[in-house]
Backbone as CSV, one residue per row, in Angstrom:
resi,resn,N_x,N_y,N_z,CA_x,CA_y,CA_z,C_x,C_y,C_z
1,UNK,-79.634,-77.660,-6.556,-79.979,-76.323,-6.151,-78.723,-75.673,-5.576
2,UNK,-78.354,-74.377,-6.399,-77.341,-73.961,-5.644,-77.866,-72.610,-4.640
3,UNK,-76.682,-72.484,-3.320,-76.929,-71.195,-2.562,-76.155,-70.264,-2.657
4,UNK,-76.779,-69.344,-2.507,-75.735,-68.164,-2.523,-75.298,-68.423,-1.175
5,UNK,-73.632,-67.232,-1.211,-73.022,-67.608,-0.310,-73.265,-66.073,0.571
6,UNK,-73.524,-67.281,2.045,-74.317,-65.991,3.123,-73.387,-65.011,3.286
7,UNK,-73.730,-63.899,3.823,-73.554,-62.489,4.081,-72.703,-62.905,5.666
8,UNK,-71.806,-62.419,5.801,-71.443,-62.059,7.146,-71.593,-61.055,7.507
9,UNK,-72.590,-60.674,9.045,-72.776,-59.560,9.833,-71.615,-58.506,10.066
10,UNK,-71.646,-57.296,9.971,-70.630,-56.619,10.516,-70.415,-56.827,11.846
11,UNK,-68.460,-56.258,11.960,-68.648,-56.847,13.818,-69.140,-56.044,14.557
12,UNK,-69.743,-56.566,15.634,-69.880,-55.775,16.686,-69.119,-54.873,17.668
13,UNK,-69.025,-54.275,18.709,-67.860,-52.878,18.718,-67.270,-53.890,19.644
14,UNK,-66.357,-53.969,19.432,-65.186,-55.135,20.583,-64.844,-56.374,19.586
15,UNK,-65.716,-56.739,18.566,-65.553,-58.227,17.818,-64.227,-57.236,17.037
16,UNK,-63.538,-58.362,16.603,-62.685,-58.211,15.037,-63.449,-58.675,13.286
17,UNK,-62.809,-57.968,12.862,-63.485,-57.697,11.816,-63.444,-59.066,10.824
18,UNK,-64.226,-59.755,10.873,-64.066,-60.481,9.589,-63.548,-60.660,8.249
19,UNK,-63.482,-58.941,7.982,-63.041,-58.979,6.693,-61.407,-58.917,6.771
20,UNK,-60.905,-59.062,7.655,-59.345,-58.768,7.756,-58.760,-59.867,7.100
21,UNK,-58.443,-60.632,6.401,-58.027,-61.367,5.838,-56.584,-61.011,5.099
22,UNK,-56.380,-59.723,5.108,-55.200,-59.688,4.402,-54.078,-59.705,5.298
23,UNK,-53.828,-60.169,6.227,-52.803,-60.765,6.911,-52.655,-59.916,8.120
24,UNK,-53.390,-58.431,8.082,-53.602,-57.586,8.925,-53.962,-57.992,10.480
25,UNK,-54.080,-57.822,11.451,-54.527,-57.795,12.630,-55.701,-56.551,12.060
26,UNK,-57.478,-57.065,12.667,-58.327,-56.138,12.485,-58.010,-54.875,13.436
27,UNK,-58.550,-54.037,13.335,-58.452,-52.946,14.421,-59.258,-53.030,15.336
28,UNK,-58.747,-52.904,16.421,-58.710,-53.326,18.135,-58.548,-54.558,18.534
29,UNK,-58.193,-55.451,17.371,-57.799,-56.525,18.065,-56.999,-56.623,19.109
30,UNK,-56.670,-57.923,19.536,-55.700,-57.627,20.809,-54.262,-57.650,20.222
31,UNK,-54.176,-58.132,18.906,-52.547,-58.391,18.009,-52.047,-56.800,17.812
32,UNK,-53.673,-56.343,16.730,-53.681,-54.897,16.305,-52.986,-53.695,17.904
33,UNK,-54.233,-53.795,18.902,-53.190,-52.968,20.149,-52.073,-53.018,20.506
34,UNK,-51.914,-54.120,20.537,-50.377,-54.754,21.169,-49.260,-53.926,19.818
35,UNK,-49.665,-54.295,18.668,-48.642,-53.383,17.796,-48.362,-51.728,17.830
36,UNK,-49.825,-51.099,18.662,-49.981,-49.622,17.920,-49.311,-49.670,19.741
37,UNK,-49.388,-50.400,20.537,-48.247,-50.204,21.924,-46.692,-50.004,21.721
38,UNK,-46.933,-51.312,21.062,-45.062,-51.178,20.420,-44.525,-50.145,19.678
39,UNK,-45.240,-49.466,19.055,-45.157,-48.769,17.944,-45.289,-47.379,18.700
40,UNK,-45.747,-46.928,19.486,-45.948,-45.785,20.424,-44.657,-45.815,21.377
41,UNK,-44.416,-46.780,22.477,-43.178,-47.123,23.299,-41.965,-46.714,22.386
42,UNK,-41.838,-46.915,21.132,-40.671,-46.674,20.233,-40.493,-45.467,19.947
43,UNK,-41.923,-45.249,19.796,-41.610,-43.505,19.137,-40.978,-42.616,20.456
44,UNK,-41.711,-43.256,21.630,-41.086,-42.239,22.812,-39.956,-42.574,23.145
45,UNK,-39.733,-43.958,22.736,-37.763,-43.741,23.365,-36.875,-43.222,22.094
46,UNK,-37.810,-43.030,20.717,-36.628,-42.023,20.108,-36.788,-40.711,20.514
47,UNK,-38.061,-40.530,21.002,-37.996,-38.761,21.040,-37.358,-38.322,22.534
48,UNK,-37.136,-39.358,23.029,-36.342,-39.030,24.384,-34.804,-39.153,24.287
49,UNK,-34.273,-40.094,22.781,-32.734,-40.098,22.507,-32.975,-38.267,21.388
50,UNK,-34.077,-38.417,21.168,-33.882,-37.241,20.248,-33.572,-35.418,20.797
51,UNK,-34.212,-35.658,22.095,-34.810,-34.475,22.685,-33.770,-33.255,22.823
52,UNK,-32.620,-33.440,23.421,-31.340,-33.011,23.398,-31.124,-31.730,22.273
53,UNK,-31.688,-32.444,21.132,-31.643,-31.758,19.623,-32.580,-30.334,19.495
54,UNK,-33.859,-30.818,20.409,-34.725,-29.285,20.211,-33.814,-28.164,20.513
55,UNK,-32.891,-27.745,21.625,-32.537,-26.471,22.302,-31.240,-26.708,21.721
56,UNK,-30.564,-27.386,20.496,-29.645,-27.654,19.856,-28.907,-26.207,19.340
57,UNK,-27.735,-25.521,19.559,-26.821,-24.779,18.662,-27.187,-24.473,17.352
58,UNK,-27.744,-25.708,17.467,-26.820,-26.042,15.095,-28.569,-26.378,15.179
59,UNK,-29.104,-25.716,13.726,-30.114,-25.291,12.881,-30.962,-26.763,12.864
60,UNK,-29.412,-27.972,12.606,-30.035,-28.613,11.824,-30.217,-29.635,12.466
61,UNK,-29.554,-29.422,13.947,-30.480,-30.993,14.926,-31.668,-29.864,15.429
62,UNK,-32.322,-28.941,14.984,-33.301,-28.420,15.674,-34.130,-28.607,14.792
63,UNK,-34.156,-28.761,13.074,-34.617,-29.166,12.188,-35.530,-30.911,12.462
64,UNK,-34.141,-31.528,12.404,-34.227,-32.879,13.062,-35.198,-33.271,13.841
65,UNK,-35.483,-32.050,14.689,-36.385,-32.298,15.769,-37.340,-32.389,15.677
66,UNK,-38.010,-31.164,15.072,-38.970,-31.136,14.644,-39.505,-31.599,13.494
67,UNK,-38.878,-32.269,12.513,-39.435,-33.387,11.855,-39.808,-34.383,12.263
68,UNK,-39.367,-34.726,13.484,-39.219,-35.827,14.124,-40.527,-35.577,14.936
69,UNK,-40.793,-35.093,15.360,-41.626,-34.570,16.843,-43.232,-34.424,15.728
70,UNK,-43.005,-33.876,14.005,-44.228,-33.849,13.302,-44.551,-35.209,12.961
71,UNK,-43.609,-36.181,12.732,-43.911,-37.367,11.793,-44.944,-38.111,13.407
72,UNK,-44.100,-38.094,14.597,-44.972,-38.447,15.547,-46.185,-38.092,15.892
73,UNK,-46.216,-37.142,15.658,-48.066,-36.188,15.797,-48.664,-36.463,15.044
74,UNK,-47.944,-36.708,13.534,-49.460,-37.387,12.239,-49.208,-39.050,12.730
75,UNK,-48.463,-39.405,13.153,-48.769,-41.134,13.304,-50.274,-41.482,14.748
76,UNK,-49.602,-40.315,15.998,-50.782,-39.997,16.802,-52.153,-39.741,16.003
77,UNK,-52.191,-38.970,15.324,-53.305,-38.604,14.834,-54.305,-39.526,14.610
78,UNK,-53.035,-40.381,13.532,-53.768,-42.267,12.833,-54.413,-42.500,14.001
79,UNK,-53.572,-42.700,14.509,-54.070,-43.714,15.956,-55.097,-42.932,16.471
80,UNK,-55.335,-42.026,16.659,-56.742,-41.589,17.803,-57.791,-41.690,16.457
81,UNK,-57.558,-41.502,14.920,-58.357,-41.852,14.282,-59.140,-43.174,14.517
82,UNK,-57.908,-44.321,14.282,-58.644,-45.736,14.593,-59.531,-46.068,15.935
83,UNK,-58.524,-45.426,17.113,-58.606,-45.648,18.228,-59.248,-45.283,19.618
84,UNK,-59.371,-43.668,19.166,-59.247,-42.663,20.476,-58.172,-42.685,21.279
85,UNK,-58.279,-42.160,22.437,-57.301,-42.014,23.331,-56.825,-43.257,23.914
86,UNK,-55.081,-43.245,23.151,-54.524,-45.002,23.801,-54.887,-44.977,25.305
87,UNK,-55.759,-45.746,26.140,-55.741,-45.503,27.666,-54.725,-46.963,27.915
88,UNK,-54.302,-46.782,29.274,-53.303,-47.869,29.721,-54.666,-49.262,29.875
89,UNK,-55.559,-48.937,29.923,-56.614,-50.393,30.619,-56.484,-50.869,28.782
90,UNK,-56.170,-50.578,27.555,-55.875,-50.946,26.423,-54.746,-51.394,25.707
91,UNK,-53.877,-50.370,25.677,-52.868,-50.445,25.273,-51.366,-50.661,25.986
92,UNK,-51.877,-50.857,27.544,-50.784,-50.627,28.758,-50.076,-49.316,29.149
93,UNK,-49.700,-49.174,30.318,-48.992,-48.089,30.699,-48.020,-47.343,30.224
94,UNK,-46.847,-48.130,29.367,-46.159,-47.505,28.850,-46.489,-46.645,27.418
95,UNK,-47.786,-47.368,26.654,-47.969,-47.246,25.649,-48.543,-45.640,25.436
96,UNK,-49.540,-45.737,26.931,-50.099,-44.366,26.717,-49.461,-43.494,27.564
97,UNK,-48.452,-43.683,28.492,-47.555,-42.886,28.540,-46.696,-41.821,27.130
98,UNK,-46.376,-42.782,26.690,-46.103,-42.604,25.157,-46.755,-41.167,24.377
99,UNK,-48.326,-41.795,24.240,-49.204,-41.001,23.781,-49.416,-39.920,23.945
100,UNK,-49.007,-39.725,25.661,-48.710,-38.409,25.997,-47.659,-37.553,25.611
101,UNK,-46.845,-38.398,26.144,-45.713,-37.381,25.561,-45.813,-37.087,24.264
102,UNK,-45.584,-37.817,22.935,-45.930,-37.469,22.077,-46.970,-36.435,21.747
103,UNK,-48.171,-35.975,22.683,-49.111,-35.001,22.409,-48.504,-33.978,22.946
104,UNK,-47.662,-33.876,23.960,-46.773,-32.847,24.320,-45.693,-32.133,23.314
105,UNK,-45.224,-32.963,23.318,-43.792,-32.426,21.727,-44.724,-32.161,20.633
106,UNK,-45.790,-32.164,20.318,-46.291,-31.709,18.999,-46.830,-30.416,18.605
107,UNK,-46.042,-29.376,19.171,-46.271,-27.714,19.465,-46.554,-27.233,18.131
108,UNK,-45.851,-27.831,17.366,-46.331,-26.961,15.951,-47.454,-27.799,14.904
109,UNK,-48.172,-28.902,15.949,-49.009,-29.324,15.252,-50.599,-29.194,16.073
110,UNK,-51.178,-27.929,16.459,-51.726,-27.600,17.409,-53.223,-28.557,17.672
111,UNK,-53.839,-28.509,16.028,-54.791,-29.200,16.078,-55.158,-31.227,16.455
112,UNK,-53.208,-31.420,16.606,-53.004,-32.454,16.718,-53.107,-32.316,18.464
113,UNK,-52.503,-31.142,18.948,-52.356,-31.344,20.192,-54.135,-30.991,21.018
114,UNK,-54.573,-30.607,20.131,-55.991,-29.990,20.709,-56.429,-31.245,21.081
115,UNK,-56.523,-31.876,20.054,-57.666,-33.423,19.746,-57.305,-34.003,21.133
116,UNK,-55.770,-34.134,21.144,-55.272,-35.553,22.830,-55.595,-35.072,23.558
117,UNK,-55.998,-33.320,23.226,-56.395,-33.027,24.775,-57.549,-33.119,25.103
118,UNK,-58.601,-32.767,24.407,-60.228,-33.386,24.467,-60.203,-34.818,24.561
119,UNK,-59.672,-35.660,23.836,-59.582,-37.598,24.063,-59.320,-37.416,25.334
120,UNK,-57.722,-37.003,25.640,-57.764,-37.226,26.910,-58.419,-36.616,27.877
121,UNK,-59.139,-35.429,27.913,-60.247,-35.096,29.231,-61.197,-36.079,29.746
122,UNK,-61.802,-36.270,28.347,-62.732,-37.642,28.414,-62.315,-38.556,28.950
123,UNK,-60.932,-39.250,28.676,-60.520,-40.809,29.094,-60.238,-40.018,30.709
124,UNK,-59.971,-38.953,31.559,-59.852,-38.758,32.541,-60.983,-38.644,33.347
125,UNK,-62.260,-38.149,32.354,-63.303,-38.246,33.524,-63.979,-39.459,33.488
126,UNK,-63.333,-40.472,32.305,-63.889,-41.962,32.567,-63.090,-42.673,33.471
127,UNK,-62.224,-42.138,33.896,-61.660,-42.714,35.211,-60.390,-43.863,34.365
128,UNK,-59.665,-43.410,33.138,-59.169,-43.975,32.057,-57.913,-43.530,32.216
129,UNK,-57.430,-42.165,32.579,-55.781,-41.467,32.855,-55.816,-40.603,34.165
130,UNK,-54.758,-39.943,34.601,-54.351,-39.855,35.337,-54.665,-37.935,35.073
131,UNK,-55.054,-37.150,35.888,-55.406,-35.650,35.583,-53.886,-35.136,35.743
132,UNK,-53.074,-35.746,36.309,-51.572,-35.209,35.789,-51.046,-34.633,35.035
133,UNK,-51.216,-36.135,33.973,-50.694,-36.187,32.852,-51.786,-34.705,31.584
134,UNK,-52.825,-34.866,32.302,-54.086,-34.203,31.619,-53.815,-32.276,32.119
135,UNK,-52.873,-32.089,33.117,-52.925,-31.129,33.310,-51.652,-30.675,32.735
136,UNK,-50.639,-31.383,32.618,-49.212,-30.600,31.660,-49.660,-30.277,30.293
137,UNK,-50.614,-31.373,29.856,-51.020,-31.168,28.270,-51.690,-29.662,28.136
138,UNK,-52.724,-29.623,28.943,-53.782,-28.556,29.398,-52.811,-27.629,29.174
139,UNK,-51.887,-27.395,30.198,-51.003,-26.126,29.651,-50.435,-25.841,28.869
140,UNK,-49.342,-27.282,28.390,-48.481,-27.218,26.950,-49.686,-26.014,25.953
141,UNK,-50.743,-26.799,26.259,-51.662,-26.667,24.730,-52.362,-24.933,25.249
142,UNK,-52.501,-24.452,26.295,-52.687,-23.515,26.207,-51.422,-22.376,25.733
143,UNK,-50.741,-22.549,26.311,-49.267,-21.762,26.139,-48.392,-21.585,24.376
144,UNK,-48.923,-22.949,23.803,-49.582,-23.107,22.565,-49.947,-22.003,21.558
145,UNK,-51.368,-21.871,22.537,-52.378,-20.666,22.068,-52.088,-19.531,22.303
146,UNK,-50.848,-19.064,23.413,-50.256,-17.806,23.535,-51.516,-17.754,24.694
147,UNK,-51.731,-18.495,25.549,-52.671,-18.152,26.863,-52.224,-18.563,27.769
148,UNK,-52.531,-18.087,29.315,-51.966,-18.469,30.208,-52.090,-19.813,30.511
149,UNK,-51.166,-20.450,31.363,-51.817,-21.710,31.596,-52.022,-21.714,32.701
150,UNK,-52.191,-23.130,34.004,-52.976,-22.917,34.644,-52.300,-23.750,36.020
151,UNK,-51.202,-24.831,35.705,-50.698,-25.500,36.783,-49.168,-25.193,36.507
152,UNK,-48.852,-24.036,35.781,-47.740,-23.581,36.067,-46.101,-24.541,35.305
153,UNK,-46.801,-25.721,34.710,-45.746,-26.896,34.069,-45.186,-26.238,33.168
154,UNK,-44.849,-25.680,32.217,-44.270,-24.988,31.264,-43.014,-23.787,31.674
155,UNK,-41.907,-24.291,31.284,-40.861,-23.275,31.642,-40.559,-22.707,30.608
156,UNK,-40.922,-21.065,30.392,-40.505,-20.117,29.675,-38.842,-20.246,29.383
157,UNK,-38.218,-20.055,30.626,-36.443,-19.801,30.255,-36.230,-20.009,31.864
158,UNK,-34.656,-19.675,32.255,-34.384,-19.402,33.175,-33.712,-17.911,33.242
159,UNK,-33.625,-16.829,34.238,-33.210,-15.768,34.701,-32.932,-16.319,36.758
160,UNK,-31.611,-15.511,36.004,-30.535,-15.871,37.179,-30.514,-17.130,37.742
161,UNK,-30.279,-17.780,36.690,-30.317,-19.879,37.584,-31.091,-20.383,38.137
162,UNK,-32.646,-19.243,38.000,-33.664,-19.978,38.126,-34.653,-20.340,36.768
163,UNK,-35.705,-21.358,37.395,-36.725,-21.408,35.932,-37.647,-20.602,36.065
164,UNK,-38.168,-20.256,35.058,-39.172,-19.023,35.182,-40.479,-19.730,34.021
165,UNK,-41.921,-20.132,34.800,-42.545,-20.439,34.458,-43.529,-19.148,33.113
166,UNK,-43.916,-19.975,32.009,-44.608,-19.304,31.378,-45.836,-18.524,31.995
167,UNK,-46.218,-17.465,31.515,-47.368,-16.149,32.588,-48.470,-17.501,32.953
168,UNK,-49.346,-17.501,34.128,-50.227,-18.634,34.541,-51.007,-17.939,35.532
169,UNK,-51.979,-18.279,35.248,-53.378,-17.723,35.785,-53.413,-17.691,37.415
170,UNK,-53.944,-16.669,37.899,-53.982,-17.254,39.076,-52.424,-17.409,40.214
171,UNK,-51.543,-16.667,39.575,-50.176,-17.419,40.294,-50.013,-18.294,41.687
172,UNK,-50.854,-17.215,42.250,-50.720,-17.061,43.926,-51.295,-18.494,44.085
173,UNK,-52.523,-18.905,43.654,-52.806,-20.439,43.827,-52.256,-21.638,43.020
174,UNK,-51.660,-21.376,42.309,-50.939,-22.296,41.078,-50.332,-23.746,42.043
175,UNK,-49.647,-23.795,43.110,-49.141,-24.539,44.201,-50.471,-25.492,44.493
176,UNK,-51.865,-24.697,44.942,-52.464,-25.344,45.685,-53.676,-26.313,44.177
177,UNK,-53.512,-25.731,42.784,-54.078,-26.239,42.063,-52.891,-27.513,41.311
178,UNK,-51.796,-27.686,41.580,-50.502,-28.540,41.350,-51.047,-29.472,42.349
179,UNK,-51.600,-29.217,43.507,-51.434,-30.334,44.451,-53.100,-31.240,43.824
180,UNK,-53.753,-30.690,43.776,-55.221,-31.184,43.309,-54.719,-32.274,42.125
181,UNK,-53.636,-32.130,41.530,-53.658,-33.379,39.987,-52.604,-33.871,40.139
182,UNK,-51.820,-33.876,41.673,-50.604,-34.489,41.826,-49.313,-33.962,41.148
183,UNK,-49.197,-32.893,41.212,-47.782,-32.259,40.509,-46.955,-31.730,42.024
184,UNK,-45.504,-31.868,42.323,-45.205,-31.190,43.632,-45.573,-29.489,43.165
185,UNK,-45.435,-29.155,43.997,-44.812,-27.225,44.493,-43.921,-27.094,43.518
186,UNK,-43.975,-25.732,42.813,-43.343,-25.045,41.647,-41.850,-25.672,42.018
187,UNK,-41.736,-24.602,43.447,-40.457,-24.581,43.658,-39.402,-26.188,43.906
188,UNK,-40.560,-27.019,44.457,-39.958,-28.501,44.134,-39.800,-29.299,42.994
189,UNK,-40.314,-28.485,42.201,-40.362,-29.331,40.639,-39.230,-28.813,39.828
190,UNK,-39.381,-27.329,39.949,-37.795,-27.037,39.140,-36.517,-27.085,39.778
191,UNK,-36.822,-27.382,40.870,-35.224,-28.014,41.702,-34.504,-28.989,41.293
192,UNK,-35.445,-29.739,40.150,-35.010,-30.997,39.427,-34.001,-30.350,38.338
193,UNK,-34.058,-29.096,37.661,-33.673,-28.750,36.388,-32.886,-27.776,36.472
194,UNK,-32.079,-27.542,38.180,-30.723,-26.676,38.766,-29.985,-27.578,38.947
């Protein structure tokens, strides 16, 4: 008597996938995270050797840049596809550090920057990131939209050797809504960039 050969259950949400067999790490494994960590940490220390290049002279390290800054926003993308929002209790601190930034530099990929910012609201009110990090995005991504933003992080330009924040809601309280998500005082933050 012969048997057929049994069915394996799909995994359950945390198991690895059975069917991974092709040499792959399944997705969310702990091999699979640990790579899309490495793989995030990298992208941010090129876009931090790269960065220099955005406000570049020459056409074509500004080109550079922004190829660079898109190829990172569709690789983000993958990843919140597989993943959602890299949180550090997953992927470690540096990784979703990473994630951020990368959702930051991706200005001309808006719908890329929309998504990290909804993942990340969520992973912030699961007690998953840091409203910091959740409030520079918040603005990047409004300022984005040609709207005000709201904790004042975004520097338009400087006039007369100072920085001059993009228009932001609210000015007069902007200080006391910086202190609520841990950002210093306007005026202590761009003291860094005189």
């Amino acid at each position: 008597m012969t048997h057929a050969p049994q069915q394996q259950p799909p995994a359950g949400p945390g198991e690895p996938d059975p069917k991974a067999a092709d040499g792959q790490a399944p997705p969310g494994s702990a091999d699979q995270l640990a790579a899309v960590a490495a793989e995030l940490s990298a992208m941010a220390a090129e876009d931090h050797r790269a960065a220099p290049r955005a406000n570049s002279a020459d056409f074509a390290d500004q080109l550079a840049w922004r190829r660079l800054t898109a190829r990172h926003a569709d690789r983000l993308a993958e990843i919140m596809d597989a993943h959602g929002w890299p949180t550090a209790d997953r992927f470690g601190a540096d990784a979703a550090r990473a994630a951020w930034l990368i959702a930051q530099h991706a200005d001309r990929q808006l719908d890329v920057q929309r998504r990290a910012l909804r993942l990340l609201e969520r992973a912030v009110a699961d007690g998953l990131a840091a409203r910091r990090e959740l409030a520079f995005l918040q603005d990047r991504t409004l300022v984005n939209e040609g709207r005000e933003q709201i904790y004042g992080t975004q520097i338009a330009g400087v006039r007369d050797g100072a920085p001059v924040p993009w228009p932001c809601r609210d000015p007069e309280r902007m200080d006391e809504r910086r202190a609520e998500v841990g950002i210093p005082p306007f005026t202590e933050y761009v003291a860094q960039f005189t």
